[in-house]
N, CA and C atoms of all chains as a GROMACS GRO file, in nm:
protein
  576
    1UNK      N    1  -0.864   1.565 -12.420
    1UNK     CA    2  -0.815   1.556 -12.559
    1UNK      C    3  -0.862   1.424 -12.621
    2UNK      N    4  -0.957   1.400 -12.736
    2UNK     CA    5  -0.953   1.330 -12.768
    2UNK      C    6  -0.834   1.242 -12.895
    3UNK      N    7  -0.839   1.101 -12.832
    3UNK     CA    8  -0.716   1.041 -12.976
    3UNK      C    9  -0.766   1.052 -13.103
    4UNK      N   10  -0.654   1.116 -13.182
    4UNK     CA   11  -0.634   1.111 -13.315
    4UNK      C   12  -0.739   1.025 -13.415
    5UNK      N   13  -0.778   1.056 -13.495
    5UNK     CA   14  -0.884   0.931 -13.624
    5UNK      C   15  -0.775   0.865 -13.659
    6UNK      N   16  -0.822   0.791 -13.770
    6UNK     CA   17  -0.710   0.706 -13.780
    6UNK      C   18  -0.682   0.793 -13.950
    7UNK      N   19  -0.703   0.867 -14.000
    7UNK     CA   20  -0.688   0.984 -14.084
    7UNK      C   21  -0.612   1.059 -14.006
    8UNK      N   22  -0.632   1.089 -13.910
    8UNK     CA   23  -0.526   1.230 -13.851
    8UNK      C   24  -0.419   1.154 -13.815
    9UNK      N   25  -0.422   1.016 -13.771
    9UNK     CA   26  -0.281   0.919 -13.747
    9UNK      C   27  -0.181   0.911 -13.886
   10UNK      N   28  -0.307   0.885 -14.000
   10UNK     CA   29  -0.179   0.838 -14.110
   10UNK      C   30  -0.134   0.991 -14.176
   11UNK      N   31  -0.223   1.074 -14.110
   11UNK     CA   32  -0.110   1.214 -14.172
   11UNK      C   33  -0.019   1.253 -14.095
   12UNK      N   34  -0.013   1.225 -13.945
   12UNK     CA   35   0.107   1.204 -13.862
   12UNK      C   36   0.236   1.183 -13.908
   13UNK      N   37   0.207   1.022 -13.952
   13UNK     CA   38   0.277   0.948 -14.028
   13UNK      C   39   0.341   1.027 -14.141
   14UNK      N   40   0.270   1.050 -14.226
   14UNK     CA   41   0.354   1.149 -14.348
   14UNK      C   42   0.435   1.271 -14.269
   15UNK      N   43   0.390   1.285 -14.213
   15UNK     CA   44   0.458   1.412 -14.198
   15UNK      C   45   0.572   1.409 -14.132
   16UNK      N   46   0.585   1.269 -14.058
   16UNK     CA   47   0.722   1.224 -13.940
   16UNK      C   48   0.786   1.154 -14.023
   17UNK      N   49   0.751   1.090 -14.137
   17UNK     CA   50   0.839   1.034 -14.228
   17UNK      C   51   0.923   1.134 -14.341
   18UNK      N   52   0.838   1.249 -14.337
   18UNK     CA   53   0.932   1.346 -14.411
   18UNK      C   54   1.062   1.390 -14.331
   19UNK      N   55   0.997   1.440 -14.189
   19UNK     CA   56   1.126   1.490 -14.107
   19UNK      C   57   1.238   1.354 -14.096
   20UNK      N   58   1.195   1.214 -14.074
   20UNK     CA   59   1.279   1.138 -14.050
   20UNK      C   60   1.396   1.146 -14.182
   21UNK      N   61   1.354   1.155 -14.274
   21UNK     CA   62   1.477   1.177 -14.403
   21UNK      C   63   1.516   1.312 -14.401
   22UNK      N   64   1.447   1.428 -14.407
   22UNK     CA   65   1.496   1.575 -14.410
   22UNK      C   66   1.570   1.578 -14.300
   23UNK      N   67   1.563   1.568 -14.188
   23UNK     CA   68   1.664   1.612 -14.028
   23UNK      C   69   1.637   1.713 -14.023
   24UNK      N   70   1.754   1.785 -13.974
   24UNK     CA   71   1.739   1.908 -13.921
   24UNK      C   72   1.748   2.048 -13.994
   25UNK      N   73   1.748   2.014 -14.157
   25UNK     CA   74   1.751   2.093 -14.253
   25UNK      C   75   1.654   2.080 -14.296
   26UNK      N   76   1.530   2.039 -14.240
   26UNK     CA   77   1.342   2.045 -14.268
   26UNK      C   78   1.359   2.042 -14.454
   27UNK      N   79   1.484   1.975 -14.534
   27UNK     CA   80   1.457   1.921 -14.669
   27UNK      C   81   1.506   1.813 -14.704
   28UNK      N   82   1.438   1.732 -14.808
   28UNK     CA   83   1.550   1.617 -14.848
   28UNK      C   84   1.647   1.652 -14.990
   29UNK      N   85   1.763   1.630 -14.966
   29UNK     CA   86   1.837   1.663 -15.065
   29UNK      C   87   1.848   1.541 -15.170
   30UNK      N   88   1.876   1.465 -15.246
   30UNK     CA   89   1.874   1.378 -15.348
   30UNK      C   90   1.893   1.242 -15.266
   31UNK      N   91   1.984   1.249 -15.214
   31UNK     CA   92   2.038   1.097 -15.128
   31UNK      C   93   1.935   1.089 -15.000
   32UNK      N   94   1.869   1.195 -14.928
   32UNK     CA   95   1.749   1.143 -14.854
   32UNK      C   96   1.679   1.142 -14.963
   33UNK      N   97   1.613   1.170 -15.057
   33UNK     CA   98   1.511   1.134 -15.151
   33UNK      C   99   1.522   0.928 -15.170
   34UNK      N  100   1.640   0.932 -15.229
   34UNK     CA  101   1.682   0.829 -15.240
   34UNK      C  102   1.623   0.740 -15.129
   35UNK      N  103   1.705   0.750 -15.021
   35UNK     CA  104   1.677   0.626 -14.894
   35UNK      C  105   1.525   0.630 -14.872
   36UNK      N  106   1.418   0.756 -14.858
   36UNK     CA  107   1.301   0.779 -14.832
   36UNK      C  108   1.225   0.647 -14.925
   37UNK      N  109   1.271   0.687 -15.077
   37UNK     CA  110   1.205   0.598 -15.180
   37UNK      C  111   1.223   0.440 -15.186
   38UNK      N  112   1.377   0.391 -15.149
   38UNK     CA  113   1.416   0.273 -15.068
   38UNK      C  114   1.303   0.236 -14.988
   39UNK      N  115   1.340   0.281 -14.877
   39UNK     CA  116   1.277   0.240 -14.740
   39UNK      C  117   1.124   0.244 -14.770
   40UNK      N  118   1.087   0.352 -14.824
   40UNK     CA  119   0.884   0.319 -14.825
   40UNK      C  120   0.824   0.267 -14.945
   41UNK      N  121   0.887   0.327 -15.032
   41UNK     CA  122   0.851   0.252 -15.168
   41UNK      C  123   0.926   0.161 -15.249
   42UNK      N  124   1.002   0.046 -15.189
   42UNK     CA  125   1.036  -0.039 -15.233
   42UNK      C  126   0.989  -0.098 -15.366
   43UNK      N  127   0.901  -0.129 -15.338
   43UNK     CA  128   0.803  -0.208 -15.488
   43UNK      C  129   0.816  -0.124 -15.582
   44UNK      N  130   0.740  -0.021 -15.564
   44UNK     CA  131   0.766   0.106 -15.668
   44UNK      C  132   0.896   0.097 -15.731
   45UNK      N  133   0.945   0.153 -15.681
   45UNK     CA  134   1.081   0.197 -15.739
   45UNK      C  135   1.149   0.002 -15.800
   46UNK      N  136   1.169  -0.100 -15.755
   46UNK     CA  137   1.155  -0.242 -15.819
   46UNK      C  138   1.106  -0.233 -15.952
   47UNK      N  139   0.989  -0.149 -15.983
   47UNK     CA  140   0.898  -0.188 -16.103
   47UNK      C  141   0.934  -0.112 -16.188
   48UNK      N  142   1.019  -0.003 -16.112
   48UNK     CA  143   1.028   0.117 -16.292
   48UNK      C  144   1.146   0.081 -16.307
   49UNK      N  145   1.155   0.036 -16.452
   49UNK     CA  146   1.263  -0.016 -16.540
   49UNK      C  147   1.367   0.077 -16.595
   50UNK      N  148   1.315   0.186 -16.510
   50UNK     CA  149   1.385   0.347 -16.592
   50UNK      C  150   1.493   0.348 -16.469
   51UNK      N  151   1.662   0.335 -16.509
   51UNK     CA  152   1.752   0.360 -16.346
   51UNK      C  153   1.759   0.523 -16.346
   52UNK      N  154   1.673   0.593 -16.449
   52UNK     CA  155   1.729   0.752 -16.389
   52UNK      C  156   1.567   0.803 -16.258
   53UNK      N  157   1.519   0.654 -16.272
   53UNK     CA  158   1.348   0.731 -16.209
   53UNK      C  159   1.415   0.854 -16.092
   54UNK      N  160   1.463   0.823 -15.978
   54UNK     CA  161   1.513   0.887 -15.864
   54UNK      C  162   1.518   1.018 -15.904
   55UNK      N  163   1.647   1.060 -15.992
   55UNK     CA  164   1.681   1.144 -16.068
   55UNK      C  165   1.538   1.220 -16.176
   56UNK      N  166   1.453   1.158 -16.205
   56UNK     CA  167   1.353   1.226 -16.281
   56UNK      C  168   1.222   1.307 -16.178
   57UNK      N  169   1.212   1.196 -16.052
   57UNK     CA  170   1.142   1.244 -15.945
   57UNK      C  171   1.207   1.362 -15.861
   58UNK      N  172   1.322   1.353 -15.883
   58UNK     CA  173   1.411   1.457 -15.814
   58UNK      C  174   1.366   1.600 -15.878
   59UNK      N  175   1.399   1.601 -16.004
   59UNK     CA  176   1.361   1.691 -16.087
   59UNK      C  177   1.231   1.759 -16.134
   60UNK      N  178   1.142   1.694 -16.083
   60UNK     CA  179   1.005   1.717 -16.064
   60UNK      C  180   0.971   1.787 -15.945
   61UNK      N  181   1.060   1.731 -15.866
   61UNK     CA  182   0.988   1.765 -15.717
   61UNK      C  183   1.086   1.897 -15.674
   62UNK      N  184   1.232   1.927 -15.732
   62UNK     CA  185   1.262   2.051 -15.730
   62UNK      C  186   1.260   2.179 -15.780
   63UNK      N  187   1.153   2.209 -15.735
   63UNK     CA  188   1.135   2.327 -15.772
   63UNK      C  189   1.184   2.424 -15.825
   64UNK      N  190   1.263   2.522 -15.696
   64UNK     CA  191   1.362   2.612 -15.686
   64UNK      C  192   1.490   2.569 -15.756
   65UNK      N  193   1.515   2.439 -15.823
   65UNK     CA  194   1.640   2.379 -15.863
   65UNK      C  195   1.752   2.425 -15.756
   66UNK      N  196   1.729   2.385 -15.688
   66UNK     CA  197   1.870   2.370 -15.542
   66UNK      C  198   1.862   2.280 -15.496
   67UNK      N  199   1.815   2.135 -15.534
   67UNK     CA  200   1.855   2.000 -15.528
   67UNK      C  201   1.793   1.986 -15.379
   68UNK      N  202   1.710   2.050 -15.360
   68UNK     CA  203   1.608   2.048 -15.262
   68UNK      C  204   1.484   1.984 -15.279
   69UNK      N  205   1.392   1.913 -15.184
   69UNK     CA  206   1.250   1.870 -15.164
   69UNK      C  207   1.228   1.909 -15.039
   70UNK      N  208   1.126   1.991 -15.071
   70UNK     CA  209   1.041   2.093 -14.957
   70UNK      C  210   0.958   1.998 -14.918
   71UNK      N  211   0.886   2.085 -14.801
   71UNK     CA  212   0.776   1.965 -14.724
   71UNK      C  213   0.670   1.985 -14.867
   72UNK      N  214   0.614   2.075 -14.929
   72UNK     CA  215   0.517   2.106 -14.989
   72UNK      C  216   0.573   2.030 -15.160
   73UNK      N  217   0.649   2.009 -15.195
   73UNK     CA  218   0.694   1.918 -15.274
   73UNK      C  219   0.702   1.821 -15.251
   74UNK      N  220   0.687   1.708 -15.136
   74UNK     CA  221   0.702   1.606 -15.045
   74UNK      C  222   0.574   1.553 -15.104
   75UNK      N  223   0.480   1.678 -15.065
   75UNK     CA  224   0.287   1.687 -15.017
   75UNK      C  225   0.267   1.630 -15.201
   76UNK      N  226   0.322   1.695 -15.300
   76UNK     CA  227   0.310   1.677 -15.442
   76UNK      C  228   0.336   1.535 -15.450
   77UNK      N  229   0.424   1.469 -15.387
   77UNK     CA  230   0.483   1.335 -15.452
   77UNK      C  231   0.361   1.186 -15.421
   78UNK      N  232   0.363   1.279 -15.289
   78UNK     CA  233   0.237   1.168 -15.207
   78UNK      C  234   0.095   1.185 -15.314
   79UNK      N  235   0.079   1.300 -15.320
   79UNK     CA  236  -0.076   1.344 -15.385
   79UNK      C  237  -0.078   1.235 -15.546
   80UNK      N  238   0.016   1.266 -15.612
   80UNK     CA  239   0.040   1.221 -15.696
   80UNK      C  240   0.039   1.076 -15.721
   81UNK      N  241   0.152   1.028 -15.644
   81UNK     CA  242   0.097   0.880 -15.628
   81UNK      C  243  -0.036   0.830 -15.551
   82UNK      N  244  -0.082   0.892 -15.488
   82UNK     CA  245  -0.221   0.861 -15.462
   82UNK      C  246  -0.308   0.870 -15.552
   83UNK      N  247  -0.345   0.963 -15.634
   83UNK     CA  248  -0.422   0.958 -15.773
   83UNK      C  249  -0.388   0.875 -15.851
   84UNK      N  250  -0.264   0.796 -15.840
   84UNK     CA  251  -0.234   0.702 -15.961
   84UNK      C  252  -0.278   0.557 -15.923
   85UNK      N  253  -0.282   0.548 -15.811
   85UNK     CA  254  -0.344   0.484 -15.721
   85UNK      C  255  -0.513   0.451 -15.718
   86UNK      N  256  -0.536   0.560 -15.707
   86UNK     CA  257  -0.631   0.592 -15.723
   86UNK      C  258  -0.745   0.543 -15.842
   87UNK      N  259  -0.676   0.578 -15.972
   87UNK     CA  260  -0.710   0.568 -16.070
   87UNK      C  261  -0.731   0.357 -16.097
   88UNK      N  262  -0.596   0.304 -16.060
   88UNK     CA  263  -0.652   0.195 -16.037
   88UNK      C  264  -0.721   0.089 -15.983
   89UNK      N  265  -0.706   0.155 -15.840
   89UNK     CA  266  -0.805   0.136 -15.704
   89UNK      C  267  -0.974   0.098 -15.833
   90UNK      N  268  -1.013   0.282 -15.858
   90UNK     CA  269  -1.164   0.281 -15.912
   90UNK      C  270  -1.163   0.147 -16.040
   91UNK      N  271  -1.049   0.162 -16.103
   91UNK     CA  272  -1.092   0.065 -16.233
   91UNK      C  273  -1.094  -0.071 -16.242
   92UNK      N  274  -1.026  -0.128 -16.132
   92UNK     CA  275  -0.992  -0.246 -16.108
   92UNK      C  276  -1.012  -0.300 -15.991
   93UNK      N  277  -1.056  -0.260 -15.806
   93UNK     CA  278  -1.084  -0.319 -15.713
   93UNK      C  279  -1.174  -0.269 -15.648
   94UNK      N  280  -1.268  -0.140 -15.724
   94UNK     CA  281  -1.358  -0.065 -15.608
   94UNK      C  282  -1.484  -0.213 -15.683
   95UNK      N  283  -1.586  -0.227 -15.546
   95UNK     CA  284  -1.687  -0.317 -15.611
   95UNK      C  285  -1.791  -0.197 -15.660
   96UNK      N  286  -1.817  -0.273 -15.758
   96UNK     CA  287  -1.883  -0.216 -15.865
   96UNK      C  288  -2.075  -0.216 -15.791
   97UNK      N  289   0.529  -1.155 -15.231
   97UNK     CA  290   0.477  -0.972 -15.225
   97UNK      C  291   0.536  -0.912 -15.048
   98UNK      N  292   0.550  -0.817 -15.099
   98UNK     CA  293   0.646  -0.713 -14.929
   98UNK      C  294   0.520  -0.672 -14.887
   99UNK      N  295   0.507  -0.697 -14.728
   99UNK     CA  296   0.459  -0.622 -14.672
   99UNK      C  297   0.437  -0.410 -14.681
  100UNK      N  298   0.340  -0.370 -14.669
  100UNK     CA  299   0.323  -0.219 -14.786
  100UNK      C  300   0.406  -0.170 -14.621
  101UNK      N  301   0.463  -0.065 -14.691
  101UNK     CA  302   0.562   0.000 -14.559
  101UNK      C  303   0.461   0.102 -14.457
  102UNK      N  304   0.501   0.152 -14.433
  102UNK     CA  305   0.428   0.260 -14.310
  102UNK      C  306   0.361   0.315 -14.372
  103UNK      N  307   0.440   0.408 -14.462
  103UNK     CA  308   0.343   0.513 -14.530
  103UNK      C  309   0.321   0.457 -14.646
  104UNK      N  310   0.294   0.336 -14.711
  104UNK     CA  311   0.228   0.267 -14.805
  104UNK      C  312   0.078   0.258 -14.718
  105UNK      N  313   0.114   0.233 -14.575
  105UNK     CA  314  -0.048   0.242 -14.504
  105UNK      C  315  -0.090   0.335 -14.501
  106UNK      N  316   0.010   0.404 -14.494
  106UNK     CA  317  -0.116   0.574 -14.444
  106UNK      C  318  -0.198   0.618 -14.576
  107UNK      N  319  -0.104   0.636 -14.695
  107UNK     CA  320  -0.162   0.617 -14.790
  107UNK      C  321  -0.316   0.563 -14.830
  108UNK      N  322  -0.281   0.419 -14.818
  108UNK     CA  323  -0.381   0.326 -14.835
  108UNK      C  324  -0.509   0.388 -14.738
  109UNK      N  325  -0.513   0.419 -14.653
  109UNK     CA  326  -0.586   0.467 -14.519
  109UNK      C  327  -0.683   0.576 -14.602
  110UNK      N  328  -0.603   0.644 -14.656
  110UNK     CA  329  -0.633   0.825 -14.717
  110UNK      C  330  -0.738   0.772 -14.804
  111UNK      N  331  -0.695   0.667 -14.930
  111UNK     CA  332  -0.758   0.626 -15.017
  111UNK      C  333  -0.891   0.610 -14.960
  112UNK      N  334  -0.875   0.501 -14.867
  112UNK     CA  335  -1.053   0.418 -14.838
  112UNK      C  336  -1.087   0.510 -14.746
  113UNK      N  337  -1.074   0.598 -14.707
  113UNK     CA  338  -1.131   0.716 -14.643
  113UNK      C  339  -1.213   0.802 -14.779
  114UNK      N  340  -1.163   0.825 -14.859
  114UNK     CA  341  -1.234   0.919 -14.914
  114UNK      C  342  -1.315   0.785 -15.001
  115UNK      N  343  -1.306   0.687 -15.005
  115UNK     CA  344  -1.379   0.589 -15.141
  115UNK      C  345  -1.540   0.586 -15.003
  116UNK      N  346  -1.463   0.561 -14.842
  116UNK     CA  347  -1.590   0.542 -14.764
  116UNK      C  348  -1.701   0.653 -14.746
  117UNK      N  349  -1.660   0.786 -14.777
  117UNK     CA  350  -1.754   0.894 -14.801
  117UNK      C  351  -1.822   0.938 -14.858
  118UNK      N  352  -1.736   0.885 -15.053
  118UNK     CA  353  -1.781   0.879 -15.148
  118UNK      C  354  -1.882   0.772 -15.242
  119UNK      N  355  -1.884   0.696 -15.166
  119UNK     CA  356  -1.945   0.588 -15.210
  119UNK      C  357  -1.939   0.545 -15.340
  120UNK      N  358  -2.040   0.472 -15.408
  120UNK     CA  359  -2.056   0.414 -15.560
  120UNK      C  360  -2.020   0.584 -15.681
  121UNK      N  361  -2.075   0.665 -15.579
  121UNK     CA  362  -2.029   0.772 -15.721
  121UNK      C  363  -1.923   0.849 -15.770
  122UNK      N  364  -1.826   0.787 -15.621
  122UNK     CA  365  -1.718   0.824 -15.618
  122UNK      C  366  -1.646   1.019 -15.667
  123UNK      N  367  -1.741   1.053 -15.560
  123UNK     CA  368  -1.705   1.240 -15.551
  123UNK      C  369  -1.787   1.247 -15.400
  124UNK      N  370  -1.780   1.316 -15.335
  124UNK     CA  371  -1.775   1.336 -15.186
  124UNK      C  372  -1.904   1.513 -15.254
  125UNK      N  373  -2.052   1.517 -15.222
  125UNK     CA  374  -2.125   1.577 -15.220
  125UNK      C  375  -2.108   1.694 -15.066
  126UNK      N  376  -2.169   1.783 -15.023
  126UNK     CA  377  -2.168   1.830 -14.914
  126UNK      C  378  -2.164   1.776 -14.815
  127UNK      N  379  -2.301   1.712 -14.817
  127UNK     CA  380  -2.318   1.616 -14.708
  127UNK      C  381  -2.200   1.505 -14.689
  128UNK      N  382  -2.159   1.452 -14.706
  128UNK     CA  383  -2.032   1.359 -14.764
  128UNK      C  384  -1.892   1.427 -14.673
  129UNK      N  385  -1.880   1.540 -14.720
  129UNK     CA  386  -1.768   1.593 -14.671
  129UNK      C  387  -1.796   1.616 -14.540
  130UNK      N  388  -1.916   1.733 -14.546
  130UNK     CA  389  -1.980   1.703 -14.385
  130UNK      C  390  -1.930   1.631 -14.259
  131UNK      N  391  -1.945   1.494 -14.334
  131UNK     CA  392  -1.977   1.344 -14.252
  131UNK      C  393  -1.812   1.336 -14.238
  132UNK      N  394  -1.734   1.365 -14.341
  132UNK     CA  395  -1.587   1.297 -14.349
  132UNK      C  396  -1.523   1.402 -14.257
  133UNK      N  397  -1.571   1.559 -14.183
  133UNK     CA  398  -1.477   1.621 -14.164
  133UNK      C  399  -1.539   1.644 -13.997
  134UNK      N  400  -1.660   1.582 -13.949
  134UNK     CA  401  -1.722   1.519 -13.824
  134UNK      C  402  -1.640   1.417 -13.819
  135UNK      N  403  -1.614   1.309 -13.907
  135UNK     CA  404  -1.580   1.154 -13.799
  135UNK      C  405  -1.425   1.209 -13.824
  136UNK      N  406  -1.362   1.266 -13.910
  136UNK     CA  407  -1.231   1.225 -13.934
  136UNK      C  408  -1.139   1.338 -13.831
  137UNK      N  409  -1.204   1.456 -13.876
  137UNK     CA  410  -1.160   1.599 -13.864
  137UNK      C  411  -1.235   1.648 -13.700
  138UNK      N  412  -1.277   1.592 -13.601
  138UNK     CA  413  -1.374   1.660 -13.506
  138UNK      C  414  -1.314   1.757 -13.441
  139UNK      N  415  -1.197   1.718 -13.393
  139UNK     CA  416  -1.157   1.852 -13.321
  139UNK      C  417  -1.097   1.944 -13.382
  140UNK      N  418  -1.083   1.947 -13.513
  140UNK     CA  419  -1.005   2.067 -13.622
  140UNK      C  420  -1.146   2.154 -13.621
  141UNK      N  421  -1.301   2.080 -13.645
  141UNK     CA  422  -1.421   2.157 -13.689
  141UNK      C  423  -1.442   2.232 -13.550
  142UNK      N  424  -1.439   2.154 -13.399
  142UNK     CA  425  -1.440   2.190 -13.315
  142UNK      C  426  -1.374   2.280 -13.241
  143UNK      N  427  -1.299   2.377 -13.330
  143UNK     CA  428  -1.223   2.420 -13.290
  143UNK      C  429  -1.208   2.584 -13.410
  144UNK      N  430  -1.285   2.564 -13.499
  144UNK     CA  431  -1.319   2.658 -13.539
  144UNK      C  432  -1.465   2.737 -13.524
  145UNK      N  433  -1.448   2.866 -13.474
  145UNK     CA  434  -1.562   2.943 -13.452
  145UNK      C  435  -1.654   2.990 -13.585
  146UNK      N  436  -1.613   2.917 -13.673
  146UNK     CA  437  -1.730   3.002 -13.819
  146UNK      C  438  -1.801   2.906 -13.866
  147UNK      N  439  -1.905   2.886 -13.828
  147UNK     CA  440  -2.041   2.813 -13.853
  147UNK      C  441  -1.989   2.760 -14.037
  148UNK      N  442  -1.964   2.868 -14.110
  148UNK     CA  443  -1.962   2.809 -14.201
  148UNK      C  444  -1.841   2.725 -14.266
  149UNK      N  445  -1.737   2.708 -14.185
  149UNK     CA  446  -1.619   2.620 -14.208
  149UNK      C  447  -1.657   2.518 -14.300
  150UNK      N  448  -1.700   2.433 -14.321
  150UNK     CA  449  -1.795   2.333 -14.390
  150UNK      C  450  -1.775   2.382 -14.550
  151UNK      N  451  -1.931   2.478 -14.536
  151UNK     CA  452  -1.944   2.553 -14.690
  151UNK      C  453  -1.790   2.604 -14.734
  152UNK      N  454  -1.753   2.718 -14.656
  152UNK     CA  455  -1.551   2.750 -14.693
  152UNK      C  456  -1.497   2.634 -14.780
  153UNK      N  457  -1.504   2.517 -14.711
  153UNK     CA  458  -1.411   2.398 -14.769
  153UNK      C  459  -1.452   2.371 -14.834
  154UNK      N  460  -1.564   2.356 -14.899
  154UNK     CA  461  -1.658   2.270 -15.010
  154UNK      C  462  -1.610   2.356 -15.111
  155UNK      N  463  -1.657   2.499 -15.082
  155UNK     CA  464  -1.642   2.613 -15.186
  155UNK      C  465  -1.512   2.600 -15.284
  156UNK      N  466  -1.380   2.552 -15.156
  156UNK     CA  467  -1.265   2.611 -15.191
  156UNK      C  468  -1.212   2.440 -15.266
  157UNK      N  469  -1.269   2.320 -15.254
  157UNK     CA  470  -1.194   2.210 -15.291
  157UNK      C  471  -1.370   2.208 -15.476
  158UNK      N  472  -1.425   2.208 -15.450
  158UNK     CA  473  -1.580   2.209 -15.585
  158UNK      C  474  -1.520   2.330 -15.698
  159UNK      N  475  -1.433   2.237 -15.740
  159UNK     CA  476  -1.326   2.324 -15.881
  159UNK      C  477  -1.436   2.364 -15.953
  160UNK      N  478  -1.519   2.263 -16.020
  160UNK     CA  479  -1.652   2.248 -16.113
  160UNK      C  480  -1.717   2.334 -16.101
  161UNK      N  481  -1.784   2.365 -15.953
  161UNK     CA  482  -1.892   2.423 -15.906
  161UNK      C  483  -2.035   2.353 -15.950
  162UNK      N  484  -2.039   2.230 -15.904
  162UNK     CA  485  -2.090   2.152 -15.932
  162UNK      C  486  -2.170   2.045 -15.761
  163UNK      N  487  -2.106   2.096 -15.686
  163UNK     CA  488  -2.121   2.054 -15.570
  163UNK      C  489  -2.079   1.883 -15.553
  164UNK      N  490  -1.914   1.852 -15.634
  164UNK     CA  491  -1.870   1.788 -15.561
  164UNK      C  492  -1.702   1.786 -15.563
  165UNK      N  493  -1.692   1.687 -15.462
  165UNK     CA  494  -1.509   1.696 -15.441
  165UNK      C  495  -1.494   1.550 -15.488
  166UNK      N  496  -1.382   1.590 -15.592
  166UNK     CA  497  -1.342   1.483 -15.678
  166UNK      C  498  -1.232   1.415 -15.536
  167UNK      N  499  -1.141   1.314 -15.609
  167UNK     CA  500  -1.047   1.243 -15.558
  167UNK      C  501  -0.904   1.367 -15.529
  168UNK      N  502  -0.912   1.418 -15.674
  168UNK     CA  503  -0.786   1.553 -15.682
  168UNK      C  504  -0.769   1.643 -15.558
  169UNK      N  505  -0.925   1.668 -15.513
  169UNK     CA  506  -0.975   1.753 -15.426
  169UNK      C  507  -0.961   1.776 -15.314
  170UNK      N  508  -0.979   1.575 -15.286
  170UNK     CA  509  -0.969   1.553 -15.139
  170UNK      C  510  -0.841   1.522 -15.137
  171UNK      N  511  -0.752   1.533 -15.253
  171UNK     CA  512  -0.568   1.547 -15.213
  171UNK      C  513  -0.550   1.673 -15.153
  172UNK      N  514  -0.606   1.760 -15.223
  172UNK     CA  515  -0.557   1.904 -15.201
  172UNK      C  516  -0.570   1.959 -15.062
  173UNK      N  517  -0.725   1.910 -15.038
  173UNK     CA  518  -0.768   1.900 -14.879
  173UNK      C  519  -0.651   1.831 -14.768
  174UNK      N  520  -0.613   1.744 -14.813
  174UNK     CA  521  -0.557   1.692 -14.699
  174UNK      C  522  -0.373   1.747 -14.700
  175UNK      N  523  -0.361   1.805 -14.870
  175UNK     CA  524  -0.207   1.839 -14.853
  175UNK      C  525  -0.236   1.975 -14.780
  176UNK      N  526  -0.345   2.034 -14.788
  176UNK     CA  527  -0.356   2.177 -14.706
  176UNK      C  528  -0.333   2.173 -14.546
  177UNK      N  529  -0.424   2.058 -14.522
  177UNK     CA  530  -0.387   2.055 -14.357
  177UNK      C  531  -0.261   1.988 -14.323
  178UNK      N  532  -0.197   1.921 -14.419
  178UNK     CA  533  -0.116   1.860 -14.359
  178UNK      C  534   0.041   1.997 -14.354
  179UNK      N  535   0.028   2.062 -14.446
  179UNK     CA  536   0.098   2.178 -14.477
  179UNK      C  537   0.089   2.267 -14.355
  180UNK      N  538  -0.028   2.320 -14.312
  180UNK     CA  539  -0.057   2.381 -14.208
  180UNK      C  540  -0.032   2.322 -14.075
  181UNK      N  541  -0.036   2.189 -14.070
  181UNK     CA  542   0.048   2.104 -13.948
  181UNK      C  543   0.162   2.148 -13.957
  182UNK      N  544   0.261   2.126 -14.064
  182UNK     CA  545   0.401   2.094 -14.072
  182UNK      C  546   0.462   2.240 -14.013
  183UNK      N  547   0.401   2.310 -14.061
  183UNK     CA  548   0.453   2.458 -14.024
  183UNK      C  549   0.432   2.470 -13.895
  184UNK      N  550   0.319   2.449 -13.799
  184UNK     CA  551   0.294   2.411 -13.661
  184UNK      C  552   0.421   2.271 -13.571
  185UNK      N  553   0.444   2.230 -13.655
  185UNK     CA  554   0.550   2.100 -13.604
  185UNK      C  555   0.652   2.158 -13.618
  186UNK      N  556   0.707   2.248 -13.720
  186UNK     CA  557   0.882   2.283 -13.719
  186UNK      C  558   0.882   2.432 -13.633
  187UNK      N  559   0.778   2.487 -13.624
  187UNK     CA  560   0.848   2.604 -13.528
  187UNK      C  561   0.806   2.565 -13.364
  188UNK      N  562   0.724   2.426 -13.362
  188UNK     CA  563   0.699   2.453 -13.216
  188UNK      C  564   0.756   2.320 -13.156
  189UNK      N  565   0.759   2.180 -13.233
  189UNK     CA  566   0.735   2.055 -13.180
  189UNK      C  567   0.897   2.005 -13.207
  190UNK      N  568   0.943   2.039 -13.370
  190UNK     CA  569   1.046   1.977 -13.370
  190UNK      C  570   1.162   1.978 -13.312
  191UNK      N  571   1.250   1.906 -13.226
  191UNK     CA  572   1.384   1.909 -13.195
  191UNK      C  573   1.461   1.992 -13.280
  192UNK      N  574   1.504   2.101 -13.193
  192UNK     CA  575   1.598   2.193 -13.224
  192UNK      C  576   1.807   2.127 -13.243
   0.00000   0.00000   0.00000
């Protein structure tokens, strides 16, 4: 067997950090949303001046409206902030 | 400034993975993906029997039809496998 890339490591990672907030109900309900966004995105969440952000990401990311976040709504939040990311990554630190 | 959390790395990881494939033109060509789904992906390619796995993925992430994979693309790519993991992790790996 060969070890993991270090791409197949950091999707590990996502994917053990979802179960670590969902448990054993494979979802996060608002208050794991919450601690998830605490614990990894500190800064983030520091910078938005908005106190309903939690609550607006919540609402985005539930779908089905049953105060649920699926793994595949999880996959949306990451994607998302990565393109935003992204976007300033290219405009501001990729060398030109 | 905070140290970036776990999955602030993995993140970060995803990013310069696809900026290292993509180079200055920033879209990932055939060849490109090719290269990214040999070093990153070997035993996922190695492990499929259809020669054309490659073309499949290009086909299915080249929205344009233009022969390349934007940044959006290579989200979608990686929320696909990581989706297809997760479903492999909760019926076989995760603690019951």
């Amino acid at each position: 067997m060969v070890a993991p890339s270090e791409l197949e490591h950091s999707m590990e990672k996502m994917l053990l950090t979802f179960h670590k907030f969902a448990g054993e109900k494979n979802y996060m309900n608002r208050d794991d949303l919450q601690k998830l966004l605490d614990s990894e995105f500190s800064e983030f969440l520091k910078n938005q001046n908005d106190p309903m952000t939690v609550d607006k990401i919540m609402k985005d990311l539930d779908d089905c409206r049953k105060g649920q976040v699926n793994f595949r709504s999880y996959c949306s939040l990451i994607a998302g902030l990565l393109i935003a990311c992204n976007e300033y990554y290219v405009k501001h630190m990729k060398k030109r």
